[in-house]
C-alpha positions in Angstrom: 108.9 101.6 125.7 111.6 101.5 122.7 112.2 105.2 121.0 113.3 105.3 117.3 114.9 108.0 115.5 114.1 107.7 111.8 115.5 109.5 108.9 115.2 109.6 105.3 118.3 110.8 103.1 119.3 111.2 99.9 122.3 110.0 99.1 124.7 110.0 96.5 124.0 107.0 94.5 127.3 106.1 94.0 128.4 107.1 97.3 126.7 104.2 98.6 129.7 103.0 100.2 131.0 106.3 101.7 127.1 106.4 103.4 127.6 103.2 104.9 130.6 103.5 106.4 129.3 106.6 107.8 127.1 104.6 108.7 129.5 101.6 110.9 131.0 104.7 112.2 128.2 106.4 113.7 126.3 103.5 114.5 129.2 102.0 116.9 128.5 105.7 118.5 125.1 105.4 118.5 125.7 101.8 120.6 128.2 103.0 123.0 125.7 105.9 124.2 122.5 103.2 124.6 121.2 102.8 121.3 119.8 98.9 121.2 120.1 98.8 117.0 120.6 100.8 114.2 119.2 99.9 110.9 119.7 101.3 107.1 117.6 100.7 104.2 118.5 101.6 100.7 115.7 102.0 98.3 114.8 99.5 95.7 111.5 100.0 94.9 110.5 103.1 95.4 107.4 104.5 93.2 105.9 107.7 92.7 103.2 109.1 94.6 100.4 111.2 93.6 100.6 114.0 95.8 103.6 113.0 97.6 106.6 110.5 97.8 110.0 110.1 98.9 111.8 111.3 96.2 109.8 114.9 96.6 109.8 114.6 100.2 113.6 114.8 100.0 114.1 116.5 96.1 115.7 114.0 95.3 118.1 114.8 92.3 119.3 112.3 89.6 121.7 110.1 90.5 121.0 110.1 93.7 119.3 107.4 96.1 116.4 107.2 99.2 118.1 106.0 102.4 115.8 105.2 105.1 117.5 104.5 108.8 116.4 104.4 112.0 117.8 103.7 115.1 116.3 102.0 118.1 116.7 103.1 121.8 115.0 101.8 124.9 113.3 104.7 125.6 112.9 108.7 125.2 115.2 109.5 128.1 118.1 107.2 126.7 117.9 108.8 123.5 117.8 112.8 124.6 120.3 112.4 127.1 122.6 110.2 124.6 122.0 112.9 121.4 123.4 115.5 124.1 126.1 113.6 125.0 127.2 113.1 120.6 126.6 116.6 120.1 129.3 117.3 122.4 131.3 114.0 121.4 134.9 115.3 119.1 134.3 111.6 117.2 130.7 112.3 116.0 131.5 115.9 115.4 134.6 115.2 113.2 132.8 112.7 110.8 132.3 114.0 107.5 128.3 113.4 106.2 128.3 111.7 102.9 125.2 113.3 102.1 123.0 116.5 102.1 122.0 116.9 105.4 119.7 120.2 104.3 117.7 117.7 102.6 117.5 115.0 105.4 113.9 114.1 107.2 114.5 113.0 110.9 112.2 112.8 113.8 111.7 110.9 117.0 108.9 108.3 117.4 106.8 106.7 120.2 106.0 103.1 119.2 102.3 103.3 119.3 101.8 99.5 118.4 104.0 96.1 117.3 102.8 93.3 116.1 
């Protein structure tokens, strides 16, 4: 059963270039250790929530933008056993994040159903 890894960044609004090439970078890293996909979303319409949001669940400063990515791996084991391989990698440890990873949401997902 696929395994995503989603996260949701703020990012530099005008650094929007810098994150995606971050982005090409890592996700060509991502691919050689099993990943089947990567995907990155930047926000366009996102509102404000009444007890929560995106912007809060990140605090979100002005002039900065939501980024949501996730990346898609065939299963749970591929995943761990890849993010222990990068952690150790000199390529994904040497690229510089164009964002404030403090602030960054990530987690690991079971797909519970797809339509």
């Amino acid at each position: 059963m696929p395994f995503l890894d989603i996260t949701v960044i703020p990012v530099p609004t005008a650094g929007k270039a810098a994150y995606l090439e971050h982005s090409r970078q890592s996700t060509a890293l991502f691919k050689e250790f099993g990943a089947m996909s990567v995907t990155e979303t930047w926000g366009e319409d996102v509102p404000d929530g009444e007890v929560t949001d995106f912007r809060r669940a990140v605090a979100l400063k002005e002039g900065e933008t939501v980024a949501v990515g996730w990346i898609t791996w065939p299963d749970r084991a591929t995943r761990d056993k890849a993010w222990e391989a990068l952690m150790q990698d000199g390529r994904m440890m040497a690229m510089d994040m164009p964002f404030d990873g403090k602030r960054m949401i990530l987690g690991g997902f079971e797909i519970a159903l797809e339509g």
